[in-house]
N, CA, C and O atoms as a GROMACS GRO file, in nm:
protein
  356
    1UNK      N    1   7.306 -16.650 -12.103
    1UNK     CA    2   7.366 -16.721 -11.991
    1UNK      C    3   7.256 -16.795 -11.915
    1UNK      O    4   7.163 -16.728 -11.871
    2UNK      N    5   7.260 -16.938 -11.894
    2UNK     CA    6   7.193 -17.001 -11.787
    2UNK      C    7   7.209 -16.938 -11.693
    2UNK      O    8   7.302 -16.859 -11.675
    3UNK      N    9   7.094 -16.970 -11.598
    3UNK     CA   10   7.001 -16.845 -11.506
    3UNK      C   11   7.134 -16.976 -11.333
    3UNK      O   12   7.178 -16.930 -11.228
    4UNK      N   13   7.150 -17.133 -11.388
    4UNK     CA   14   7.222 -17.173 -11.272
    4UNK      C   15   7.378 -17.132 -11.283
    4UNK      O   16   7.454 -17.135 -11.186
    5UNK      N   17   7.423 -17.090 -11.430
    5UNK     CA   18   7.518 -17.035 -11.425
    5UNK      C   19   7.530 -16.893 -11.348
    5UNK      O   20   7.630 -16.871 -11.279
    6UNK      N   21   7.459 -16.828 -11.356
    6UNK     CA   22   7.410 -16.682 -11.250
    6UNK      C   23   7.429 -16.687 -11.121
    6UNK      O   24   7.508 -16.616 -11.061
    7UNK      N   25   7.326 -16.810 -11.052
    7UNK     CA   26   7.364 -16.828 -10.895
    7UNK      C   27   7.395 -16.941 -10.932
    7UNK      O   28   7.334 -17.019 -11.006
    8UNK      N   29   7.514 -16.954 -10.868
    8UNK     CA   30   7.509 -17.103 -10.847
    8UNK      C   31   7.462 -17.138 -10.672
    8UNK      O   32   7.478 -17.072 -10.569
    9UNK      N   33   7.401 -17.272 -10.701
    9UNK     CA   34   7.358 -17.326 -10.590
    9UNK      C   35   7.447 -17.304 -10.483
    9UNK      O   36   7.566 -17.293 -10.511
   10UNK      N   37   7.405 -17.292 -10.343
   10UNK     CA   38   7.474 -17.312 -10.225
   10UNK      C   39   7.564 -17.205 -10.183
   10UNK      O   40   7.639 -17.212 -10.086
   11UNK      N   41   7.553 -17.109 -10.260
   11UNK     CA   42   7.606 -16.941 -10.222
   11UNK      C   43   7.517 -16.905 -10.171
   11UNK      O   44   7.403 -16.923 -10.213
   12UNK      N   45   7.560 -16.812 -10.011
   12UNK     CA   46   7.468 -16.724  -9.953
   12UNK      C   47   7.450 -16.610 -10.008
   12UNK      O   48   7.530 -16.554 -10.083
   13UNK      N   49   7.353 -16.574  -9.977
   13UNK     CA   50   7.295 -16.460 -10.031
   13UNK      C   51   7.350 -16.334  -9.951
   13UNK      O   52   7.386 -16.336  -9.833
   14UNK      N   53   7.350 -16.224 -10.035
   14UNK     CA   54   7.458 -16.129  -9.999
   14UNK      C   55   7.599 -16.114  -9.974
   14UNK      O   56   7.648 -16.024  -9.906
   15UNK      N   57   7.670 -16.221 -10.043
   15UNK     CA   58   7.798 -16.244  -9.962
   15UNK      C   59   7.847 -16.186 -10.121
   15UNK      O   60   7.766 -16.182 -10.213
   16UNK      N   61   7.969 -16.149 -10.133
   16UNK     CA   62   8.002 -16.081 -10.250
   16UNK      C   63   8.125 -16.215 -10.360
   16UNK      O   64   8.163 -16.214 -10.477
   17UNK      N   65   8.146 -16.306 -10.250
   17UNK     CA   66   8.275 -16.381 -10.251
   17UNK      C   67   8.230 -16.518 -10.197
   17UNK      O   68   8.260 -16.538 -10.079
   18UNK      N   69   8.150 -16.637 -10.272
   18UNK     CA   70   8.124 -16.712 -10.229
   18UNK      C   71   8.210 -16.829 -10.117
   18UNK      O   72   8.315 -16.880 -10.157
   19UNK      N   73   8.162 -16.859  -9.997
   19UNK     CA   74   8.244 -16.930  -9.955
   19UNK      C   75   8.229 -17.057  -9.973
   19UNK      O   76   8.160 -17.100 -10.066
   20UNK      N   77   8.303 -17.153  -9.869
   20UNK     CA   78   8.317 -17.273  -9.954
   20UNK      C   79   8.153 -17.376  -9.857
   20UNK      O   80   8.115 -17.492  -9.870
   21UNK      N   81   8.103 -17.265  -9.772
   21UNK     CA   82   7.967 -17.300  -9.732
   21UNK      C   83   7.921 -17.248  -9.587
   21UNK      O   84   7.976 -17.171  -9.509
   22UNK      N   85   7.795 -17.321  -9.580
   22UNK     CA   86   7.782 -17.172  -9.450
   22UNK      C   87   7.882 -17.191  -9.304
   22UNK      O   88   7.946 -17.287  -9.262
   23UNK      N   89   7.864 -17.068  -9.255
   23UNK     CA   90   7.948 -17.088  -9.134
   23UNK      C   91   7.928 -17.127  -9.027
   23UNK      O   92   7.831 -17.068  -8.979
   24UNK      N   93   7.976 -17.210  -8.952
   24UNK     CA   94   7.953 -17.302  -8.838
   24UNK      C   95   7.894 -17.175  -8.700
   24UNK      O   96   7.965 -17.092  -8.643
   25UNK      N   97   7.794 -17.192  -8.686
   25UNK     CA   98   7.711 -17.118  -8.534
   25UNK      C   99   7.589 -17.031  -8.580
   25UNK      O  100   7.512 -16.982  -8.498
   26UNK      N  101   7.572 -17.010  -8.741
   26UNK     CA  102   7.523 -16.915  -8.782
   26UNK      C  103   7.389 -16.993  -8.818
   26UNK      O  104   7.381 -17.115  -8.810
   27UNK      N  105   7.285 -16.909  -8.858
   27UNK     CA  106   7.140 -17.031  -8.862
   27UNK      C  107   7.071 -16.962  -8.983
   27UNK      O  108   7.002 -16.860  -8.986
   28UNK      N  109   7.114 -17.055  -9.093
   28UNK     CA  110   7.042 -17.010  -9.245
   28UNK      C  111   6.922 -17.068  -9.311
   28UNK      O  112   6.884 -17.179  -9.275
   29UNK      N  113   6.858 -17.001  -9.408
   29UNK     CA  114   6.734 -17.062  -9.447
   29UNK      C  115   6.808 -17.101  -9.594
   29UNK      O  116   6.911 -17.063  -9.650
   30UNK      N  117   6.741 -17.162  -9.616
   30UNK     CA  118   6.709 -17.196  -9.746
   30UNK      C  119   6.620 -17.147  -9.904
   30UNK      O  120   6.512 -17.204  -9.891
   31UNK      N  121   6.618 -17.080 -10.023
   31UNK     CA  122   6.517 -16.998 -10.011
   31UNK      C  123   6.492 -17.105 -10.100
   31UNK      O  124   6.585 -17.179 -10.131
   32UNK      N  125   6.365 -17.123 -10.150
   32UNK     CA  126   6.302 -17.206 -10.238
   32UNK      C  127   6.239 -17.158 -10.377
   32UNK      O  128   6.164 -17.066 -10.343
   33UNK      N  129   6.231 -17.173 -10.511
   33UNK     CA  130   6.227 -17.096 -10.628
   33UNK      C  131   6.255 -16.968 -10.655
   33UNK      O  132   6.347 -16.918 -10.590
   34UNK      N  133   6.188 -16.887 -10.750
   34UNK     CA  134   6.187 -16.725 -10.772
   34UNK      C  135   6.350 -16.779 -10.830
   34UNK      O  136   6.403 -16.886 -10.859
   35UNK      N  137   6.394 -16.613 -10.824
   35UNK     CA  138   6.496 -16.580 -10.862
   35UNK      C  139   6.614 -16.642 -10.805
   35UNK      O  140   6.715 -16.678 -10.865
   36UNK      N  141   6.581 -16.653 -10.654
   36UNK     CA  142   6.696 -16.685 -10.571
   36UNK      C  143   6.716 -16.837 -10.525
   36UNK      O  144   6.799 -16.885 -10.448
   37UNK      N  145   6.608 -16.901 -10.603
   37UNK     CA  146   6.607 -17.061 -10.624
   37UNK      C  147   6.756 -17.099 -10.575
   37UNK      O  148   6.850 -17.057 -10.642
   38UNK      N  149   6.789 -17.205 -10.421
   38UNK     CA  150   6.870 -17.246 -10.382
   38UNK      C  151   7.006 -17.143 -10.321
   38UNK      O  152   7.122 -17.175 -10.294
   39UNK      N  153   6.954 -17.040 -10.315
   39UNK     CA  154   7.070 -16.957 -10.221
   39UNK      C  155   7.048 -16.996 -10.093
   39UNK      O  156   6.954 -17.072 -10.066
   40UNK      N  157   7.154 -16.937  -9.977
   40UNK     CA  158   7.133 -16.973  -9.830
   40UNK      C  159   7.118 -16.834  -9.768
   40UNK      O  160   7.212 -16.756  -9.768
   41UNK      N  161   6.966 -16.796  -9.700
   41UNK     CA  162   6.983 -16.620  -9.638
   41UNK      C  163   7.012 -16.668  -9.486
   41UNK      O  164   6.964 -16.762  -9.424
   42UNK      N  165   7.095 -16.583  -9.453
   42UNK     CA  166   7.183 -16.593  -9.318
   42UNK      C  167   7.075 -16.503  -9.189
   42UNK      O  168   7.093 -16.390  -9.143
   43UNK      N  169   6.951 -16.614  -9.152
   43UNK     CA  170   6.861 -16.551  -9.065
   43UNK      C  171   6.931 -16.563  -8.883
   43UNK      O  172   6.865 -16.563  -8.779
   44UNK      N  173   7.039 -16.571  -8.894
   44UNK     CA  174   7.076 -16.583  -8.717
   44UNK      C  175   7.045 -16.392  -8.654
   44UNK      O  176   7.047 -16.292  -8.726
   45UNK      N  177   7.026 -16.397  -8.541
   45UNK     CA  178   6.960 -16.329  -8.466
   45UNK      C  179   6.873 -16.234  -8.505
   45UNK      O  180   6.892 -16.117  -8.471
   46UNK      N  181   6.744 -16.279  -8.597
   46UNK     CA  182   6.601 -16.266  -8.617
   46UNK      C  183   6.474 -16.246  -8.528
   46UNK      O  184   6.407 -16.338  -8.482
   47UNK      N  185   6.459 -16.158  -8.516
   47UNK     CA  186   6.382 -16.193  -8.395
   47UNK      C  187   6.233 -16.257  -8.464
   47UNK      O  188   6.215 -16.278  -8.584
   48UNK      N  189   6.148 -16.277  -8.368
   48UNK     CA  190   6.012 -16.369  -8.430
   48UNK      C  191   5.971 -16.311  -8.507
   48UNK      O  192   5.942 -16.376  -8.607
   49UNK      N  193   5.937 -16.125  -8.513
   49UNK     CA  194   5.871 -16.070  -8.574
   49UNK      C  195   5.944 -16.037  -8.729
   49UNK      O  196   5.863 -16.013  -8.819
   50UNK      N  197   6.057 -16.035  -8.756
   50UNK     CA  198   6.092 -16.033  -8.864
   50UNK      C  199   6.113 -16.180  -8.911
   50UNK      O  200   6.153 -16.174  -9.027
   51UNK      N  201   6.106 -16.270  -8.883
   51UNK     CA  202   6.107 -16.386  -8.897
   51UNK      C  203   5.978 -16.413  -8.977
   51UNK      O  204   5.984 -16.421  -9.100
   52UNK      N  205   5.881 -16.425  -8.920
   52UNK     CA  206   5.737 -16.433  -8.960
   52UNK      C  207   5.766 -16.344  -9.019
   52UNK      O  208   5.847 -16.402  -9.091
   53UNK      N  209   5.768 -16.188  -9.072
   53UNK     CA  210   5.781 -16.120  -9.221
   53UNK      C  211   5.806 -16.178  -9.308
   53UNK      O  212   5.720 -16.189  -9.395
   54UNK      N  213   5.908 -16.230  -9.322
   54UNK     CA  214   5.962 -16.259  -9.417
   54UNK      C  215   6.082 -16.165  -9.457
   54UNK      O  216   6.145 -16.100  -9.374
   55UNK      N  217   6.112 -16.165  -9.617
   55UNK     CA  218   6.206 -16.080  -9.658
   55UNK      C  219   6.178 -16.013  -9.790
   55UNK      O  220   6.110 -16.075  -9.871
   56UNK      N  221   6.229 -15.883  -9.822
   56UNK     CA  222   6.224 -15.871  -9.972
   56UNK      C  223   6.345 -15.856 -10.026
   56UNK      O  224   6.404 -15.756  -9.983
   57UNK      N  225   6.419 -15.935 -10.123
   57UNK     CA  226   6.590 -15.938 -10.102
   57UNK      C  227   6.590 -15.913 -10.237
   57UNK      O  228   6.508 -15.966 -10.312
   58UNK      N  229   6.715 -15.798 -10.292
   58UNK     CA  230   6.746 -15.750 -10.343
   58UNK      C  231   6.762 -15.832 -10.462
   58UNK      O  232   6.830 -15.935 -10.456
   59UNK      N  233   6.711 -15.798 -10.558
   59UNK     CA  234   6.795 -15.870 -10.709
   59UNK      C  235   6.797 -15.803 -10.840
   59UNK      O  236   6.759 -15.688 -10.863
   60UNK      N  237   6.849 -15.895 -10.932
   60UNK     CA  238   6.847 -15.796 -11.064
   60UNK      C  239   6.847 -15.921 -11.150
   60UNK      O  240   6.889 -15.913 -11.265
   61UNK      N  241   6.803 -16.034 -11.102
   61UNK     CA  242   6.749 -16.165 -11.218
   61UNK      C  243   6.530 -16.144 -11.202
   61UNK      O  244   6.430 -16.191 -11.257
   62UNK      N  245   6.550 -16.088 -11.139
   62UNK     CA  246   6.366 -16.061 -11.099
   62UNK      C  247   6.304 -16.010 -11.197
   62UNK      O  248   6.352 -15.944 -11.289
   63UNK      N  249   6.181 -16.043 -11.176
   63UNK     CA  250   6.065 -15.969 -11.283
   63UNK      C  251   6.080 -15.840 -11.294
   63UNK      O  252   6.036 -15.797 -11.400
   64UNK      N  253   6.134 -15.746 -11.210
   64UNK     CA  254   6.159 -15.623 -11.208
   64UNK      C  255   6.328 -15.588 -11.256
   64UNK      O  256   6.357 -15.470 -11.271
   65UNK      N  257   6.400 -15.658 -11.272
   65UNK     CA  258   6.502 -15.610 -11.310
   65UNK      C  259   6.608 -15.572 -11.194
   65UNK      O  260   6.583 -15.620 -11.084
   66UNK      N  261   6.738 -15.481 -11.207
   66UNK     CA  262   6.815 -15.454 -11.106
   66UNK      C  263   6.716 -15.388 -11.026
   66UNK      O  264   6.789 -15.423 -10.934
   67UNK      N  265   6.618 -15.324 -10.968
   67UNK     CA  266   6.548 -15.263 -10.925
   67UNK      C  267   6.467 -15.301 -10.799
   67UNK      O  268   6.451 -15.251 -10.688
   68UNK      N  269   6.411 -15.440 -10.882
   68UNK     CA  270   6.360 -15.520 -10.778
   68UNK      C  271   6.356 -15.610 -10.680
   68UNK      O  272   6.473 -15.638 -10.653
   69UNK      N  273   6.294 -15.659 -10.623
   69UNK     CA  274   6.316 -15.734 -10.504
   69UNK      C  275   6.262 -15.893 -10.476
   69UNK      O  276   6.142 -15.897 -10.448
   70UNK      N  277   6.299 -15.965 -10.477
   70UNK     CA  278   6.214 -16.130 -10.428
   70UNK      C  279   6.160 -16.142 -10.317
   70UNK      O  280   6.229 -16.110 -10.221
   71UNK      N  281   6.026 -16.190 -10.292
   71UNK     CA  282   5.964 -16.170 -10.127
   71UNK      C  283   5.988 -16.342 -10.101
   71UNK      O  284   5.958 -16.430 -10.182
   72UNK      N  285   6.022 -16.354 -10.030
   72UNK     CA  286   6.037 -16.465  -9.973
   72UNK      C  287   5.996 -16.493  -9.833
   72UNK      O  288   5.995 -16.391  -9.765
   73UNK      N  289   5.962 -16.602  -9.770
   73UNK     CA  290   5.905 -16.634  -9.672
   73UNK      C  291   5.871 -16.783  -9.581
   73UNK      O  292   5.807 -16.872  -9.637
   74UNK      N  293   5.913 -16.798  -9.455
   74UNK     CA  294   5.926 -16.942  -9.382
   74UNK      C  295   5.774 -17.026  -9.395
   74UNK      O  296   5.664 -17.012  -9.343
   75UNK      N  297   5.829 -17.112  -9.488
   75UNK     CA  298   5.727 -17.260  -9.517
   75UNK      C  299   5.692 -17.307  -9.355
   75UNK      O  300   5.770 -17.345  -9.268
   76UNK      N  301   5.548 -17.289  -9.348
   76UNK     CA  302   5.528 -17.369  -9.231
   76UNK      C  303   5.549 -17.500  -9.199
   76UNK      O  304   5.522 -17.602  -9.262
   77UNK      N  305   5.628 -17.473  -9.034
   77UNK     CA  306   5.643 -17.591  -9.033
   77UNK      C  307   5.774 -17.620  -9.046
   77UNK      O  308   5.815 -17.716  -8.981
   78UNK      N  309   5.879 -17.539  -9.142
   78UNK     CA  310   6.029 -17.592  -9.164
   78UNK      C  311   6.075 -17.472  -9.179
   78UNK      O  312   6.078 -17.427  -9.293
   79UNK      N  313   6.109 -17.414  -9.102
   79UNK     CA  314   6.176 -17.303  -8.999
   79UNK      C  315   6.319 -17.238  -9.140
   79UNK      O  316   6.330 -17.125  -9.187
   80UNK      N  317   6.395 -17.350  -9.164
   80UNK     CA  318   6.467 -17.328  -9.220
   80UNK      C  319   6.476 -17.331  -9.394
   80UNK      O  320   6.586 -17.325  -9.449
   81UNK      N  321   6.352 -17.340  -9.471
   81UNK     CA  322   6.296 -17.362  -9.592
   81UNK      C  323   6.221 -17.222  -9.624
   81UNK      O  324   6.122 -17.205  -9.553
   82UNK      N  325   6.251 -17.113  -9.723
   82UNK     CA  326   6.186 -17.015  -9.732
   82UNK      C  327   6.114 -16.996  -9.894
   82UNK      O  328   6.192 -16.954  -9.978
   83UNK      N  329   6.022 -17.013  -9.923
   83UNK     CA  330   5.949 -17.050 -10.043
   83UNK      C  331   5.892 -16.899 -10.106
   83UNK      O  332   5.833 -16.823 -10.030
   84UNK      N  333   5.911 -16.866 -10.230
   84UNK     CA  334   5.899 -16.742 -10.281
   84UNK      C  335   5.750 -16.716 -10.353
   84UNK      O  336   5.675 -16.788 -10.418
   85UNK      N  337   5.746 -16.596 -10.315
   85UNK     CA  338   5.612 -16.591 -10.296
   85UNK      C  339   5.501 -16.446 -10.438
   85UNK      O  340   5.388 -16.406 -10.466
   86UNK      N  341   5.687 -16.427 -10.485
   86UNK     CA  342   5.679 -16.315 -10.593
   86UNK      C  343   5.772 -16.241 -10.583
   86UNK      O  344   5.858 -16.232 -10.495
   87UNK      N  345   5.750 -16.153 -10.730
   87UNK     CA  346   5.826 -16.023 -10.724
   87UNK      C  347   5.763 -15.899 -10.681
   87UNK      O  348   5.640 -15.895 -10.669
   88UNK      N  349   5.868 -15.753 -10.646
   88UNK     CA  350   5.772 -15.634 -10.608
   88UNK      C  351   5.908 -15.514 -10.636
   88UNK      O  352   6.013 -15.520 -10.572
   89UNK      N  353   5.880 -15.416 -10.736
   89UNK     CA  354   5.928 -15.319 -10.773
   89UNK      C  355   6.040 -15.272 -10.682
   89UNK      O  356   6.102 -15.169 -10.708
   0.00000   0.00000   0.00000
């Protein structure tokens, strides 16, 4: 199976039931390559410090398998663009 047949573009991440796009008030990133190439993570009420973390979001298309995780993290500069940075067990 193609890996865009898997995600398809423009599904948020974690949602079980894609909708038909994000929801109006809510403030999403964008993630950029890795596994999760073009999902939307739903960062509204983030505070700075997990913000600047970043994330490690769950997957099972990753170098690690169902197991592992994608680290992802805000591209300076574009708040809403999160560029992947690897996998981690």
């Amino acid at each position: 199976m193609d890996r865009d047949e898997e995600l398809p573009r423009g599904r948020i991440y974690g949602q079980d039931h894609p909708r038909s796009g994000p929801v109006p008030g809510r403030d999403y990133a964008e993630l950029v390559g890795g596994p999760l190439d073009g999902l939307l993570l739903d960062i509204t009420g983030w505070t700075a410090d997990e913000f600047q973390t970043g994330a490690a979001l769950m997957t099972e298309v990753g170098q690690f398998g169902p197991s592992g995780r994608a680290r992802y993290g805000p591209r300076p500069g574009e708040r809403n663009r999160w560029d992947w940075s690897g996998d981690t067990p």
